[in-house]
N, CA, C and O atoms as a GROMACS GRO file, in nm:
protein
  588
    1UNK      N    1   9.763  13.745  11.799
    1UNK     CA    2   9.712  13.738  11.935
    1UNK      C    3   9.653  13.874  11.970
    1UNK      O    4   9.695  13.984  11.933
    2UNK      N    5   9.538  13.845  12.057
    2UNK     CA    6   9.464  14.033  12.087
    2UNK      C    7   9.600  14.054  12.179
    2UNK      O    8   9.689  13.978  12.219
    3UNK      N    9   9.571  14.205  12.194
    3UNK     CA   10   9.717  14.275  12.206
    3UNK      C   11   9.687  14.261  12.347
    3UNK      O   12   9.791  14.278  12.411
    4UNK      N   13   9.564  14.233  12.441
    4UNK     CA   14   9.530  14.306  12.568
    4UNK      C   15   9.572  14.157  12.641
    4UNK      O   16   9.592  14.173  12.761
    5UNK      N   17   9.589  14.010  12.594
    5UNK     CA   18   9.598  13.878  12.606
    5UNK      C   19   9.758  13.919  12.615
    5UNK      O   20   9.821  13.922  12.720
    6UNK      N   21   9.823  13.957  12.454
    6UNK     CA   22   9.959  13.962  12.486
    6UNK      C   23  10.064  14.080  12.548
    6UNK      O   24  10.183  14.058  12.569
    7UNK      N   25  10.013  14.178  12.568
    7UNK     CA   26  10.011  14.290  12.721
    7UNK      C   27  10.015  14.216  12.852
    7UNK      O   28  10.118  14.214  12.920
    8UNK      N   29   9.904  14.157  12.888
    8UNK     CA   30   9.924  14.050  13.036
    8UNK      C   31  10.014  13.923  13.012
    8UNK      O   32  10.042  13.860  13.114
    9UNK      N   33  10.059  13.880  12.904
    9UNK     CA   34  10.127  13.765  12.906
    9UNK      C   35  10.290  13.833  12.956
    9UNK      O   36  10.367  13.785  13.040
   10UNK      N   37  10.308  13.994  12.850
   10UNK     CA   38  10.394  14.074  12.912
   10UNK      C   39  10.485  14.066  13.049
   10UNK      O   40  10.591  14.028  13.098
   11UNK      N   41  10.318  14.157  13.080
   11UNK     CA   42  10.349  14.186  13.208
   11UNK      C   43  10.379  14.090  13.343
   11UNK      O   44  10.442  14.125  13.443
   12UNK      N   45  10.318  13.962  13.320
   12UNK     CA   46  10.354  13.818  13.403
   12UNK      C   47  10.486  13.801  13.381
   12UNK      O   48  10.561  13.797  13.478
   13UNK      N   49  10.529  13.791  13.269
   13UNK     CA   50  10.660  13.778  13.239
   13UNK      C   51  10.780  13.888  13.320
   13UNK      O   52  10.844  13.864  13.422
   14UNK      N   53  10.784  14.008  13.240
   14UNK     CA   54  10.818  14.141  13.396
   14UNK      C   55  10.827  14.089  13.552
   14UNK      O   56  10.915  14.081  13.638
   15UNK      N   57  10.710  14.063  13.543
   15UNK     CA   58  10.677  14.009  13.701
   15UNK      C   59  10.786  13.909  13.754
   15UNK      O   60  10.879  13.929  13.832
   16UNK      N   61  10.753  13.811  13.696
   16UNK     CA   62  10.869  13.640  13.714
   16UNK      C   63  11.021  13.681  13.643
   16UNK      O   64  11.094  13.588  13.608
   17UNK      N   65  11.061  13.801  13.627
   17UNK     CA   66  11.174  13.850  13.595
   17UNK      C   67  11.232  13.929  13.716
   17UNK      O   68  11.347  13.922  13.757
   18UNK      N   69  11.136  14.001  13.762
   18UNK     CA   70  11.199  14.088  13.927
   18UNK      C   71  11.194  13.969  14.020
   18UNK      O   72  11.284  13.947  14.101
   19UNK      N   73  11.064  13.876  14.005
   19UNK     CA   74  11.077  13.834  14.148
   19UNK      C   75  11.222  13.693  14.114
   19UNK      O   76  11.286  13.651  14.211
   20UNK      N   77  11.239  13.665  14.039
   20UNK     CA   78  11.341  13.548  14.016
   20UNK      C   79  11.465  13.584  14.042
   20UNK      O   80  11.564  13.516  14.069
   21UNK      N   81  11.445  13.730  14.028
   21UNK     CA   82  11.610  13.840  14.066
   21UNK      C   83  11.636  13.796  14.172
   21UNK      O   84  11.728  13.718  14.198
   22UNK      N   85  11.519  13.860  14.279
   22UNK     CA   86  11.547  13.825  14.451
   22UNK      C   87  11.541  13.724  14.449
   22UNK      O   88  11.640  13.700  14.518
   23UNK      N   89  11.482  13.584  14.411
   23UNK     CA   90  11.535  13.457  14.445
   23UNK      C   91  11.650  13.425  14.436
   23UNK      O   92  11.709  13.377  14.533
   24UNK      N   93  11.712  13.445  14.309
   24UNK     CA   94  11.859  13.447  14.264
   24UNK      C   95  11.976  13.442  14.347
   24UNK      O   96  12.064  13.359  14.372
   25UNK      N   97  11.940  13.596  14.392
   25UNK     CA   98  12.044  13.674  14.484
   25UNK      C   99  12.010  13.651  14.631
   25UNK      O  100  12.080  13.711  14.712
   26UNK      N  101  11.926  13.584  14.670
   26UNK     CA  102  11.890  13.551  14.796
   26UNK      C  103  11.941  13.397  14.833
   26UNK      O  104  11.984  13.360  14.942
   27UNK      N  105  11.925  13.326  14.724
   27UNK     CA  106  12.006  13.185  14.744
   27UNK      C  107  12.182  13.198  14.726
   27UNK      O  108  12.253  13.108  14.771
   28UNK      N  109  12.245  13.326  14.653
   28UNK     CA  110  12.352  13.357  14.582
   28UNK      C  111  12.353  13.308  14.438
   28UNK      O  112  12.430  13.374  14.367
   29UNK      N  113  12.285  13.205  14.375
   29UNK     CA  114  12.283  13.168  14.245
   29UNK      C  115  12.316  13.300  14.133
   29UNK      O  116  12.269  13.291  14.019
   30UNK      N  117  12.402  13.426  14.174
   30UNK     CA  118  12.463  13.508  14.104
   30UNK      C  119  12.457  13.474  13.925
   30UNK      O  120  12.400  13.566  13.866
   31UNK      N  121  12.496  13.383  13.851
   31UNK     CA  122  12.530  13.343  13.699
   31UNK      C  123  12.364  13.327  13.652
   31UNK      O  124  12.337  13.319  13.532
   32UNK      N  125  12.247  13.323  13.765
   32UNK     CA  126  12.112  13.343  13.691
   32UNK      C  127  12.081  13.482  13.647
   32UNK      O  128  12.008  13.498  13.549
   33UNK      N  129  12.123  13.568  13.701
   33UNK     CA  130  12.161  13.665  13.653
   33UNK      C  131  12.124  13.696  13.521
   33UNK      O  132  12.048  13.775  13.465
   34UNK      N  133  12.237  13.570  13.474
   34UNK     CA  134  12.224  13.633  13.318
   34UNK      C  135  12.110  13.629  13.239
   34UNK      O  136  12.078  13.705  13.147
   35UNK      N  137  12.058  13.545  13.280
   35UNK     CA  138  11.912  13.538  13.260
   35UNK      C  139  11.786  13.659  13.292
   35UNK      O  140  11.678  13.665  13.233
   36UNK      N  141  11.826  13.735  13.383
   36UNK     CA  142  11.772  13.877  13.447
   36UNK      C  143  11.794  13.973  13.339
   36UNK      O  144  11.712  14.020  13.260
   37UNK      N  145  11.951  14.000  13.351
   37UNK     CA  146  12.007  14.165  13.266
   37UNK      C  147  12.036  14.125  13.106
   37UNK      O  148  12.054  14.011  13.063
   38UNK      N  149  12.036  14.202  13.060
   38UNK     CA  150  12.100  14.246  12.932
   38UNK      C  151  12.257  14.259  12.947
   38UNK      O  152  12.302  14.329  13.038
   39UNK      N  153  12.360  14.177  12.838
   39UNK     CA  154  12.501  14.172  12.910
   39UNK      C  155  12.578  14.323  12.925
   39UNK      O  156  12.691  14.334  12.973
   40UNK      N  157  12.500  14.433  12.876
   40UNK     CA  158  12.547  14.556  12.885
   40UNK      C  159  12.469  14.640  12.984
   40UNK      O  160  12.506  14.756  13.004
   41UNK      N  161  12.379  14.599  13.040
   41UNK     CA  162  12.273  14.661  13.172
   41UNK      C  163  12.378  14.764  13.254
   41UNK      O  164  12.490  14.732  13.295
   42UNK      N  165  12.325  14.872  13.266
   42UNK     CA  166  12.348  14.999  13.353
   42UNK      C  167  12.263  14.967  13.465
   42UNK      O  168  12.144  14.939  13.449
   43UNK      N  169  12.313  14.970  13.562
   43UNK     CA  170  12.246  14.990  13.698
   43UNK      C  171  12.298  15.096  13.810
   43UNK      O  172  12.414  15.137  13.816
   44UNK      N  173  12.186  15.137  13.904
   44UNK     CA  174  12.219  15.260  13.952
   44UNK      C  175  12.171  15.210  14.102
   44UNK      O  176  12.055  15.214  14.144
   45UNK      N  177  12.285  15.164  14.172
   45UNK     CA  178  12.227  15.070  14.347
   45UNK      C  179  12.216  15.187  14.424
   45UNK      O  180  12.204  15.156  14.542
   46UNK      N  181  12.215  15.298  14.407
   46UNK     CA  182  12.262  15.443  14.527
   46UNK      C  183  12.391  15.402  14.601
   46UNK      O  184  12.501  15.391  14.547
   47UNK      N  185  12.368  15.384  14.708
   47UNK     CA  186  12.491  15.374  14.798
   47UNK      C  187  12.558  15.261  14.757
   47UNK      O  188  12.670  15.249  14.807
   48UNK      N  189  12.522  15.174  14.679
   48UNK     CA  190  12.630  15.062  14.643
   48UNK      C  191  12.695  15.050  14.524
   48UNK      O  192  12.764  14.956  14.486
   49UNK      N  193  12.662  15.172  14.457
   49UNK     CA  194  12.708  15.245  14.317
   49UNK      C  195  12.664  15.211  14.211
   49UNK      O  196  12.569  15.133  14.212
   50UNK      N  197  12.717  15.258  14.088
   50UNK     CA  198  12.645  15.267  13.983
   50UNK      C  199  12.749  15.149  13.921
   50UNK      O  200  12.863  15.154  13.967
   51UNK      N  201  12.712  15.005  13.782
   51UNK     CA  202  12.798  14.939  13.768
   51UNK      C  203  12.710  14.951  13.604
   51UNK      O  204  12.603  14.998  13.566
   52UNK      N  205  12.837  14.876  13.537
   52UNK     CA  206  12.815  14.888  13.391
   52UNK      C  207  12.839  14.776  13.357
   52UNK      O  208  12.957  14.741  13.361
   53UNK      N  209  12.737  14.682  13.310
   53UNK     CA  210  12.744  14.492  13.269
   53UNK      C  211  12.714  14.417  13.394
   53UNK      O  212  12.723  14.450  13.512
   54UNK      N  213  12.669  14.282  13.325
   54UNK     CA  214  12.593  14.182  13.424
   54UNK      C  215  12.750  14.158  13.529
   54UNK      O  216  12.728  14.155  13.650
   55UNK      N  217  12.897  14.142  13.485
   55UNK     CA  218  12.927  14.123  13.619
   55UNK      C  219  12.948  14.237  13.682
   55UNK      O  220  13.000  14.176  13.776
   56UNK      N  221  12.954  14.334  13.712
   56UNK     CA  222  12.919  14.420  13.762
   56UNK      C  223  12.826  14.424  13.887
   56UNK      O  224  12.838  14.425  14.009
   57UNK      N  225  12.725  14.425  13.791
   57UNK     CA  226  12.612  14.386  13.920
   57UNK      C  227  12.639  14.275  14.014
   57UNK      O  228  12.634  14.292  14.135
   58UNK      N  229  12.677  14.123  13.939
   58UNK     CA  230  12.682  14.036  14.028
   58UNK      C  231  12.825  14.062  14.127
   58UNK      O  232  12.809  14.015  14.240
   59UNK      N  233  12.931  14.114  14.110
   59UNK     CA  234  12.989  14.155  14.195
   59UNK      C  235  12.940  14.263  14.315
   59UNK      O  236  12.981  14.242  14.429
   60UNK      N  237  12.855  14.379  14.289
   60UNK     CA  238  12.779  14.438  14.379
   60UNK      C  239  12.690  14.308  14.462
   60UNK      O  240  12.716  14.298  14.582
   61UNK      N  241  12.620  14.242  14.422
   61UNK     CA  242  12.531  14.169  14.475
   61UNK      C  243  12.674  14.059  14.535
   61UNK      O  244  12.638  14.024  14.648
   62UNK      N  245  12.730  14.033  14.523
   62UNK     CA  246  12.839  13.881  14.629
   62UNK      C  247  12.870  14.028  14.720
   62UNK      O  248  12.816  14.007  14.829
   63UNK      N  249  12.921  14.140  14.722
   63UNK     CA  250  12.991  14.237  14.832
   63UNK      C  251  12.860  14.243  14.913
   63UNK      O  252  12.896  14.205  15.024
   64UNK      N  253  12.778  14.260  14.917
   64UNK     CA  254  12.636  14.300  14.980
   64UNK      C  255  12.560  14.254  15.051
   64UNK      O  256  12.484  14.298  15.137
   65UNK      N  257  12.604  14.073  14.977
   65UNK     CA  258  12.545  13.974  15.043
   65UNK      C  259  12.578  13.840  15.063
   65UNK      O  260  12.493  13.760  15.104
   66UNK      N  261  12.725  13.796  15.033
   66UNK     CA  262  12.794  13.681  15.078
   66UNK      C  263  12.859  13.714  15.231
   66UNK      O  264  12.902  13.609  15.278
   67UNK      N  265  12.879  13.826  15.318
   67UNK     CA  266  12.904  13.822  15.423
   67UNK      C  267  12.802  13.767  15.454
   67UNK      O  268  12.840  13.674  15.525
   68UNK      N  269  12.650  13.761  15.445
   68UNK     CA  270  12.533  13.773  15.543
   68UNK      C  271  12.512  13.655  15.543
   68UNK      O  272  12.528  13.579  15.447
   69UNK      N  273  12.446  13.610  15.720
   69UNK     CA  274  12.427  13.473  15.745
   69UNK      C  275  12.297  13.411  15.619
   69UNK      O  276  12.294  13.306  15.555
   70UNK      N  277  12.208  13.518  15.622
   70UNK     CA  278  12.128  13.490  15.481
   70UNK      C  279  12.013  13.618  15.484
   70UNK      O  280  11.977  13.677  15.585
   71UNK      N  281  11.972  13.640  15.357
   71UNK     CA  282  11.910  13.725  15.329
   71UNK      C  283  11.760  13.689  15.269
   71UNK      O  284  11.746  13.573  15.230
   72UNK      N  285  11.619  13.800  15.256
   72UNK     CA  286  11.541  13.728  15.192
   72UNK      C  287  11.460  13.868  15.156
   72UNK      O  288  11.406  13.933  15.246
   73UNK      N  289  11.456  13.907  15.022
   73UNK     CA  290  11.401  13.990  14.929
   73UNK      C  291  11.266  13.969  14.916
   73UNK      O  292  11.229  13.854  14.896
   74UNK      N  293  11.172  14.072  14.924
   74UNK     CA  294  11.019  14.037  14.890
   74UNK      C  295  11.021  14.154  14.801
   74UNK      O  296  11.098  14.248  14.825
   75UNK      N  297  10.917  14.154  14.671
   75UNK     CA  298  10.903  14.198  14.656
   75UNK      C  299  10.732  14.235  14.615
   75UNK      O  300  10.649  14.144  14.616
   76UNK      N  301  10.703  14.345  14.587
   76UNK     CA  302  10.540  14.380  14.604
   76UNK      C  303  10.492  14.497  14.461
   76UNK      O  304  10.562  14.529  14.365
   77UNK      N  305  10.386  14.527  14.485
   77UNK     CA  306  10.324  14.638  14.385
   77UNK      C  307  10.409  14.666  14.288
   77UNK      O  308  10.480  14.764  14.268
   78UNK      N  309  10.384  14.510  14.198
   78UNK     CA  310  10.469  14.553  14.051
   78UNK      C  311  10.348  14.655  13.955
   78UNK      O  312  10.226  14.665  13.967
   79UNK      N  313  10.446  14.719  13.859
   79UNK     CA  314  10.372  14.780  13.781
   79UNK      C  315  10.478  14.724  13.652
   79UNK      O  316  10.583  14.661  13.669
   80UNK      N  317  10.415  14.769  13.514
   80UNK     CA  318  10.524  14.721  13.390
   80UNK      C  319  10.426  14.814  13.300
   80UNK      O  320  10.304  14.801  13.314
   81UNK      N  321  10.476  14.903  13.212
   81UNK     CA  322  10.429  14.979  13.125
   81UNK      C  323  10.461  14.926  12.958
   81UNK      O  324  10.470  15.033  12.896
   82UNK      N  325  10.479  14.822  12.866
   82UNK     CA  326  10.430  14.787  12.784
   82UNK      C  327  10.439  14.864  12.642
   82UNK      O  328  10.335  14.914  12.598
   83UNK      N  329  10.575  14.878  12.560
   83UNK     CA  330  10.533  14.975  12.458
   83UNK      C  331  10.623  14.878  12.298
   83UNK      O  332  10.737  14.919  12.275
   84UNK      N  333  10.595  14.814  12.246
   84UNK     CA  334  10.640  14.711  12.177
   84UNK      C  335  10.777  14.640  12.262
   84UNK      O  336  10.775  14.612  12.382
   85UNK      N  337  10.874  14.622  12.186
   85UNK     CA  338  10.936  14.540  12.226
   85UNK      C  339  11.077  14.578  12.358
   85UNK      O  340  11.181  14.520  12.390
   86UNK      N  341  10.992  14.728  12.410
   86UNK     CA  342  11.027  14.771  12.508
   86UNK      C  343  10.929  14.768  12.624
   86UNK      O  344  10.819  14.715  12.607
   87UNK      N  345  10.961  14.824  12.747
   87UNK     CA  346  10.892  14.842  12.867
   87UNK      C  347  10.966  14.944  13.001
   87UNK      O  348  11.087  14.958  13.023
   88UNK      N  349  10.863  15.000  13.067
   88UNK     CA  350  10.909  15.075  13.179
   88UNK      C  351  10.856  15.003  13.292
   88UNK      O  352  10.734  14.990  13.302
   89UNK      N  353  10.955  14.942  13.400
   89UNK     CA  354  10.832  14.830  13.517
   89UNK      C  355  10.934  14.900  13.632
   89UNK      O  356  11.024  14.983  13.618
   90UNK      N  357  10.887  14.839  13.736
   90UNK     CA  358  10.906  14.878  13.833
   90UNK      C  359  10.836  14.804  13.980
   90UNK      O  360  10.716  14.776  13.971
   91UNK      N  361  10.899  14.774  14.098
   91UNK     CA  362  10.807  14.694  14.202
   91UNK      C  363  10.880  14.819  14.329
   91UNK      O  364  10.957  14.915  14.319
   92UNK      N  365  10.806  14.751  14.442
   92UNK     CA  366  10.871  14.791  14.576
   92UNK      C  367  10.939  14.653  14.609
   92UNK      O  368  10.917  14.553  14.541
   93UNK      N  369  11.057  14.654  14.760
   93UNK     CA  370  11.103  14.589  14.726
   93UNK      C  371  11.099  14.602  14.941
   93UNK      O  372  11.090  14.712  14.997
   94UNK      N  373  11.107  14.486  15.008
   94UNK     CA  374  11.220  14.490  15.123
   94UNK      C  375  11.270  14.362  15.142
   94UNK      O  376  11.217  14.263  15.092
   95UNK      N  377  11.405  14.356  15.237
   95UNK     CA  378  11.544  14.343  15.197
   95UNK      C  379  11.550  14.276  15.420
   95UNK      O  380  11.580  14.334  15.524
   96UNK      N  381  11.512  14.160  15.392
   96UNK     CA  382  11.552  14.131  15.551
   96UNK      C  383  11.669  14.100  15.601
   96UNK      O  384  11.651  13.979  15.595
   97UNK      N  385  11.773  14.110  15.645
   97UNK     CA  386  11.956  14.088  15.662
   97UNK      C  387  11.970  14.030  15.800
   97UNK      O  388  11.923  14.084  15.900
   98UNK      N  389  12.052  13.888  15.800
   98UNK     CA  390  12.035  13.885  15.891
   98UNK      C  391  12.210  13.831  15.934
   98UNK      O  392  12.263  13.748  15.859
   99UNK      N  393  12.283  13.882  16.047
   99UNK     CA  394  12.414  13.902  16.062
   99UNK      C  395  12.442  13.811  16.199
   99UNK      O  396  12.442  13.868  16.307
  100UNK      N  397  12.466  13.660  16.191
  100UNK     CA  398  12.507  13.557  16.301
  100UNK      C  399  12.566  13.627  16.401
  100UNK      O  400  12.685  13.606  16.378
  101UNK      N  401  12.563  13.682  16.477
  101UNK     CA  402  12.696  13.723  16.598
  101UNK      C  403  12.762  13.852  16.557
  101UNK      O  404  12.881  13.876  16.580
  102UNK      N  405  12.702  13.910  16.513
  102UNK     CA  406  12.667  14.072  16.475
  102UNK      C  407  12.695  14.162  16.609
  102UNK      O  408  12.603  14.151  16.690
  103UNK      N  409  12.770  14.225  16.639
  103UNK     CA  410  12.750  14.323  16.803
  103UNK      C  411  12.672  14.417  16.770
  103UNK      O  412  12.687  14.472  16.661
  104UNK      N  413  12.571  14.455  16.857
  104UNK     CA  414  12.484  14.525  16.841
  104UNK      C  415  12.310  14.488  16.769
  104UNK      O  416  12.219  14.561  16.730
  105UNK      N  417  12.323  14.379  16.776
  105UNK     CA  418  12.223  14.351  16.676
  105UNK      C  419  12.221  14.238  16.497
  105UNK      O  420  12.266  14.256  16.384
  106UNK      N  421  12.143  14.130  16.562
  106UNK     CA  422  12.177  14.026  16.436
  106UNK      C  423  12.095  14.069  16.322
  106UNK      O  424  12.113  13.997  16.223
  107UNK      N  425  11.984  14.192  16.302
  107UNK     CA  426  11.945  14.263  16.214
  107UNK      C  427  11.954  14.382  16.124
  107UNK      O  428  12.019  14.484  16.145
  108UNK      N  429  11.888  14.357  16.032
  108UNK     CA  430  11.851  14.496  15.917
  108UNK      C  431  11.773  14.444  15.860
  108UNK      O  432  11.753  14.327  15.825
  109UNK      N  433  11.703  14.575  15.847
  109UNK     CA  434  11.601  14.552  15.684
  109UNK      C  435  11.636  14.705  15.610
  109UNK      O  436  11.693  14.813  15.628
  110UNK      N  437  11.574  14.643  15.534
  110UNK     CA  438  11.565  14.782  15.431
  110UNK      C  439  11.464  14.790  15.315
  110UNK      O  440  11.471  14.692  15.240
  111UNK      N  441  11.360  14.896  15.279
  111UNK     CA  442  11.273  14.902  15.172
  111UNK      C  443  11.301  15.002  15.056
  111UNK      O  444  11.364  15.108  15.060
  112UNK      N  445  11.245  14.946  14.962
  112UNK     CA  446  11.271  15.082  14.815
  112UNK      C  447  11.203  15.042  14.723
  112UNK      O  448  11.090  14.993  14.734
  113UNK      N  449  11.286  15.063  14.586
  113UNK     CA  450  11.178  15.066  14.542
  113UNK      C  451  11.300  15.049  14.407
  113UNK      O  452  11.407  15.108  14.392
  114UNK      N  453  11.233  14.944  14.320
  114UNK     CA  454  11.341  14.915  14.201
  114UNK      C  455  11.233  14.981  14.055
  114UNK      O  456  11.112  14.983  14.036
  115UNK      N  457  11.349  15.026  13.978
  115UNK     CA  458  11.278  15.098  13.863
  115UNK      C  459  11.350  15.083  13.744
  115UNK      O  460  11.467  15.122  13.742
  116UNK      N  461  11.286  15.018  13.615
  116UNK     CA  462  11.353  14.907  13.508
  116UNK      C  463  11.327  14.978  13.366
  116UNK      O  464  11.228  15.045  13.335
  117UNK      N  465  11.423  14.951  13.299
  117UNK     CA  466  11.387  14.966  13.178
  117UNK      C  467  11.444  14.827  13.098
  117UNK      O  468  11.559  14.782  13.104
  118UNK      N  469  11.349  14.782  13.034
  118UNK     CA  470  11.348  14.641  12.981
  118UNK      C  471  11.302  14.638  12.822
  118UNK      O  472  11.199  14.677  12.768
  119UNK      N  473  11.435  14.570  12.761
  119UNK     CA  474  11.384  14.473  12.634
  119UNK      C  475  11.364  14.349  12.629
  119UNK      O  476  11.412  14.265  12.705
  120UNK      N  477  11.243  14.318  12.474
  120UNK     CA  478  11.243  14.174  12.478
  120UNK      C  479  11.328  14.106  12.360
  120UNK      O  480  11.322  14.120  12.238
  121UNK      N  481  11.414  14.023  12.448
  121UNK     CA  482  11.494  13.966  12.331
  121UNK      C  483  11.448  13.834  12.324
  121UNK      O  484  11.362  13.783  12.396
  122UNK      N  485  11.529  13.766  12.208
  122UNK     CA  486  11.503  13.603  12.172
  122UNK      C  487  11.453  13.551  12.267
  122UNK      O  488  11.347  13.489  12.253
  123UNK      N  489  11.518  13.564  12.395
  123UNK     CA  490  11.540  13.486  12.516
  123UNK      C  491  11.413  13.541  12.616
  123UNK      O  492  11.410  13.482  12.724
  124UNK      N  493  11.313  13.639  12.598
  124UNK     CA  494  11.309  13.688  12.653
  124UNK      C  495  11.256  13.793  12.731
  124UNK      O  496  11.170  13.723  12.784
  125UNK      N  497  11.240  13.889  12.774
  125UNK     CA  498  11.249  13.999  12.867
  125UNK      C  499  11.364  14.005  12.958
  125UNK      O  500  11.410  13.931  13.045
  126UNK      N  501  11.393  14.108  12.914
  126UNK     CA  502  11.541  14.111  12.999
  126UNK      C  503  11.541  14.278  13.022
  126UNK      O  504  11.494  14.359  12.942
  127UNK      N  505  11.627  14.318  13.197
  127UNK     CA  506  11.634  14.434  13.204
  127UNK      C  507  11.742  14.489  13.156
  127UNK      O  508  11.847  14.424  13.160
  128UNK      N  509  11.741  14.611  13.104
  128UNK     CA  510  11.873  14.684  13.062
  128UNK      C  511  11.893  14.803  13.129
  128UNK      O  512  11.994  14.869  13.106
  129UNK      N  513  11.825  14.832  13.193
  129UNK     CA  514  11.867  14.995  13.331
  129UNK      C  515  11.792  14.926  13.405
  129UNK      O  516  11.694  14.859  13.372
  130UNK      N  517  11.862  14.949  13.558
  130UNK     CA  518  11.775  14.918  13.678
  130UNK      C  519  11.826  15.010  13.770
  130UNK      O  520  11.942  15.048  13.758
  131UNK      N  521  11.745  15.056  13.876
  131UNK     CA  522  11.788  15.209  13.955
  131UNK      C  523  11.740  15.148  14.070
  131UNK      O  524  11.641  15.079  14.042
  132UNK      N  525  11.772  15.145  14.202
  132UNK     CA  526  11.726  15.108  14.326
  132UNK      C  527  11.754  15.230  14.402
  132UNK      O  528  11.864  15.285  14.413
  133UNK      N  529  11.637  15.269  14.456
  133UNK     CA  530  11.584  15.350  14.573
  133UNK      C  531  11.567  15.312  14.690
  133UNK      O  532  11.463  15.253  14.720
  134UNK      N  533  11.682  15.340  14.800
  134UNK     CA  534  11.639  15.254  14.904
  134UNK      C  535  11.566  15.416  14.947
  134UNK      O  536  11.592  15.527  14.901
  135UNK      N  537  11.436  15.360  15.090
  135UNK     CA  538  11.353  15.492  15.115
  135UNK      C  539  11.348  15.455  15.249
  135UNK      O  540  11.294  15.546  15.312
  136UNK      N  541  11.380  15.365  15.318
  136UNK     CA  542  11.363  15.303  15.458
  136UNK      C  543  11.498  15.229  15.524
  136UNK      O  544  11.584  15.179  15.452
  137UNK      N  545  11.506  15.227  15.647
  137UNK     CA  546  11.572  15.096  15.655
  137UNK      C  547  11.511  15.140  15.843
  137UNK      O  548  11.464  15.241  15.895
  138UNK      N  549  11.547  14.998  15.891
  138UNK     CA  550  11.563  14.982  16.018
  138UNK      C  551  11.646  14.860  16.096
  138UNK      O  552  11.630  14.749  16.047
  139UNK      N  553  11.745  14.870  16.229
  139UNK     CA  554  11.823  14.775  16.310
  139UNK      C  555  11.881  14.833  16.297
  139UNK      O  556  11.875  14.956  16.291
  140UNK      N  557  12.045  14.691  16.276
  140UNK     CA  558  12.185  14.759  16.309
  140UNK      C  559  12.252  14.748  16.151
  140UNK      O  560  12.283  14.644  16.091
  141UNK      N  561  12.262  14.877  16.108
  141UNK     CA  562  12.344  14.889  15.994
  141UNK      C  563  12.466  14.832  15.989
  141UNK      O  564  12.522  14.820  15.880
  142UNK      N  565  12.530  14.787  16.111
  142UNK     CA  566  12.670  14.680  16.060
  142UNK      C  567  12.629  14.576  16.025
  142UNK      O  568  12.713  14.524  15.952
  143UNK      N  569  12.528  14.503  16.039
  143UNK     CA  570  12.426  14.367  15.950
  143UNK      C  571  12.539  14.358  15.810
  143UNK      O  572  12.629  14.281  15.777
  144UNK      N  573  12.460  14.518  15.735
  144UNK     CA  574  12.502  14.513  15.629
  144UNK      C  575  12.600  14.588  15.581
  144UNK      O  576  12.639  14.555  15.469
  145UNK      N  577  12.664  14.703  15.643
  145UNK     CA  578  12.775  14.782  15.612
  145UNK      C  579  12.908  14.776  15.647
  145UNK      O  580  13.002  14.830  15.590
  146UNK      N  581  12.910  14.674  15.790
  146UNK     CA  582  13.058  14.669  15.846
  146UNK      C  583  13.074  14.535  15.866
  146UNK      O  584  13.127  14.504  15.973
  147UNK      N  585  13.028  14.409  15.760
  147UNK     CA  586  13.081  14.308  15.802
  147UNK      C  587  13.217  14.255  15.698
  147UNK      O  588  13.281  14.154  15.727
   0.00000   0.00000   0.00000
């Protein structure tokens, strides 16, 4: 296959790998997951810490977001850098929260910016480091910190 055909087949792939994350974790379907990470994936949430293996993460992701009445992830300006059967990708990301009977406010958002390092296995493209940068937020931080 020309390499520039299987580069964009790549990078689509990357693509429908971040955005299927936030679907995932936005419905709670947590165990698709496995389908996302690598079962040894390092991830680095900032304030929601650093975890080592897919449950890991999916335990960060149920603390974060099974209080919330529901949540909904967009994400935007993917990039994916392409070097055999590795890759460096990366998107922006915001994060709408929304908290039923919340005092102070039934909102939050929050924006950043997710940054991947990915192999392709059998199965695949799959991430194995993921680092989240949050760079924004706005509302009431008990949405998401004090419920």
């Amino acid at each position: 296959m020309d390499g520039a055909i299987q580069t964009a087949i790549d990078k689509q792939a990357i693509h429908d790998l971040q955005v299927f994350y936030s679907m995932s974790i936005d419905s709670g379907d947590y165990d698709n997951l496995d389908d996302v990470f690598t079962p040894d994936v390092v991830s680095d949430y900032g304030h929601a810490g650093t975890h080592v293996g897919i449950e890991g993460i999916k335990d960060a992701c149920r603390i974060a977001l099974d209080s919330l009445t529901s949540a909904q992830h967009t994400n935007g300006n993917h990039w994916a850098e392409i070097d055999g059967d590795t890759a460096r990708a990366g998107s922006y990301f915001t994060v709408h929260m929304y908290g039923e009977g919340t005092p102070g406010g039934e909102h939050f958002q929050m924006g950043g910016k997710y940054e991947d390092q990915l192999l392709r296995t059998r199965q695949g493209w799959r991430i194995c480091r993921r680092s989240m940068r949050v760079l924004w937020s706005d509302g009431n931080r008990a949405v998401r910190f004090d419920r």
